[in-house]
C-alpha positions as CSV (number, residue, x, y, z in Angstrom):
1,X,7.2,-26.5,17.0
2,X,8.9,-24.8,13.6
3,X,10.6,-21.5,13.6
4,X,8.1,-20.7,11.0
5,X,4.8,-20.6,13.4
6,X,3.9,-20.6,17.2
7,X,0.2,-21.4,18.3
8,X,-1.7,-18.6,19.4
9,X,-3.4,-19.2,22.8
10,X,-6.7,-16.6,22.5
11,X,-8.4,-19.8,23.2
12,X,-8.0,-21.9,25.9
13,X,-5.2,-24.8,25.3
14,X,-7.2,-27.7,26.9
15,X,-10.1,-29.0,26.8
16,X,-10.3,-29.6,23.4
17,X,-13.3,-27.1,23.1
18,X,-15.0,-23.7,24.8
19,X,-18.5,-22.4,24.7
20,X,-18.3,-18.9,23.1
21,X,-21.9,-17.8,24.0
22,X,-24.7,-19.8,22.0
23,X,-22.1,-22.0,19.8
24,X,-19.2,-24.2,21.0
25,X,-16.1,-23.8,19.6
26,X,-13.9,-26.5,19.1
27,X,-10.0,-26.8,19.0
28,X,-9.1,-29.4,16.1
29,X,-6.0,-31.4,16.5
30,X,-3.4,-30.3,14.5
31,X,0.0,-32.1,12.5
32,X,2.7,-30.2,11.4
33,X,5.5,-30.9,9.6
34,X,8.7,-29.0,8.0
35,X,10.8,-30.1,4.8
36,X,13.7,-27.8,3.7
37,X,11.3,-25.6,1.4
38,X,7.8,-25.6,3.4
39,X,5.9,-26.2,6.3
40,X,2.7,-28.3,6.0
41,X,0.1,-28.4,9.0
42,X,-2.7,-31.1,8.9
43,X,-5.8,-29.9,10.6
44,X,-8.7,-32.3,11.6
45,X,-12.0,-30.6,10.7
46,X,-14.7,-33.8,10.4
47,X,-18.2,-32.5,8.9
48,X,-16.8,-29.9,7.5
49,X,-17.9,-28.9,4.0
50,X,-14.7,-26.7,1.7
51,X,-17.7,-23.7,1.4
52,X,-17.8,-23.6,5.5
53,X,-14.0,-23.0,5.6
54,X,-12.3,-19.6,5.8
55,X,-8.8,-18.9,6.1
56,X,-7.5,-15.7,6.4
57,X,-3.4,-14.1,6.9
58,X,-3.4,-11.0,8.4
59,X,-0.4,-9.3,10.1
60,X,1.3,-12.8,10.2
61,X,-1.7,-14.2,11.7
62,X,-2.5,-17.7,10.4
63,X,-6.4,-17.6,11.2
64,X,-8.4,-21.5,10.2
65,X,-12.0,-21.1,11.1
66,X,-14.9,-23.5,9.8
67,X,-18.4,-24.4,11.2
68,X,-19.9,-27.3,11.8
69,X,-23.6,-28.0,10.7
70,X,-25.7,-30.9,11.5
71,X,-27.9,-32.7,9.2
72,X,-31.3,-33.5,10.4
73,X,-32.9,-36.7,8.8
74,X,-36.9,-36.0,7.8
75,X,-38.7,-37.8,9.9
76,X,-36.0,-39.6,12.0
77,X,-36.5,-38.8,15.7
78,X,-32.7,-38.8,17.9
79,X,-32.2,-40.6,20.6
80,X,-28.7,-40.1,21.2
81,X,-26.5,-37.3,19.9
82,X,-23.1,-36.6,20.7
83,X,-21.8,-34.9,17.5
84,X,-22.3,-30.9,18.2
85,X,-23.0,-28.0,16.0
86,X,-19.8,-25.7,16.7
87,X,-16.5,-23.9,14.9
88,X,-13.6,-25.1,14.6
89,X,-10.6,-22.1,14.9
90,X,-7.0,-22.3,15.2
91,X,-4.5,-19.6,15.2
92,X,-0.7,-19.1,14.5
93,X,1.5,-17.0,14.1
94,X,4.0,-17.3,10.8
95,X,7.4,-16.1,10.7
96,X,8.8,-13.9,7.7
97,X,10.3,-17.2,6.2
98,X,6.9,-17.8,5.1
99,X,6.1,-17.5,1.9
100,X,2.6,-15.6,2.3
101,X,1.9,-15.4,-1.3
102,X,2.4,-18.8,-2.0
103,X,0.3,-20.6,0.3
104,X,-1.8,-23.6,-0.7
105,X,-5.1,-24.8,1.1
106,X,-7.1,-28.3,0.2
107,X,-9.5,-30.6,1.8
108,X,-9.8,-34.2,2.0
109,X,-12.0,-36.5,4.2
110,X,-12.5,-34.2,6.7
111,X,-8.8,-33.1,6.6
112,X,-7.6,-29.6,5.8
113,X,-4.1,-29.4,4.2
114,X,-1.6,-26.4,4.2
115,X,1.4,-26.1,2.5
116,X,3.4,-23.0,3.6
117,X,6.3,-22.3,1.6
118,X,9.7,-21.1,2.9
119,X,10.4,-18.1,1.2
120,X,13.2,-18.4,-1.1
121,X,15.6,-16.1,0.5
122,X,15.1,-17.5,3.6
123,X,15.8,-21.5,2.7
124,X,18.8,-22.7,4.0
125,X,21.5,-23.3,1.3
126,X,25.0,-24.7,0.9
127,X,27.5,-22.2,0.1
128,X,30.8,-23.6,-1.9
129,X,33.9,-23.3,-1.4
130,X,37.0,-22.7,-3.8
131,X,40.4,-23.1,-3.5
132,X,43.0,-20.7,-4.4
């Protein structure tokens, strides 16, 4: 993982999922990535609508919660269910090279996106050299 975040562990790293009293909370999977000027993290979250998503920053803390709501059909009677109502919730922690300011959220096909900056200050850079 990035200098940038660490994965907090107030949930349980495996299964994929917990029972927090009456609702299940599940752990997406998560992709992250690092280019010179940001850090982008990929979060699964299937039947999840944008409205059900909150993401907050607090103290550093990267917080991704969303919940899950299924859709009964009028008069169609189930016979086999295996997709739950739950959360989803992730947490990380961000260094100060990220840009907290400048953070960028979308969602696409039942994929979050995040784009977290480097801060400029903090961005590696090539320092030149003169003669004489």
């Amino acid at each position: 993982m990035t200098n940038e975040m660490t994965t907090q562990t107030q949930q349980p790293q495996s299964p994929a999922s917990y029972d927090a009293g009456t609702r299940r909370v599940f752990r997406p999977a998560v992709d992250i990535c690092e280019t010179e000027h940001s850090v982008f993290v990929n979060v699964e979250v299937p039947g999840i609508e944008v409205d059900d998503v909150e993401i907050t920053l607090e103290n550093q803390v990267l917080s991704i919660r969303g919940s899950l709501k299924t859709k009964d059909r009028e008069g169609w009677n189930p016979i086999g269910r295996e997709y739950e109502e739950g959360d989803y919730e992730r947490i990380f922690t961000l260094s100060d090279e990220v840009d907290a300011d400048k953070i960028k959220a979308n969602h696409t096909n039942g994929v979050l996106h995040l784009e977290l900056p480097k801060a400029e200050a903090k961005r590696p850079r090539r320092i030149e050299v003169k003669a004489g």
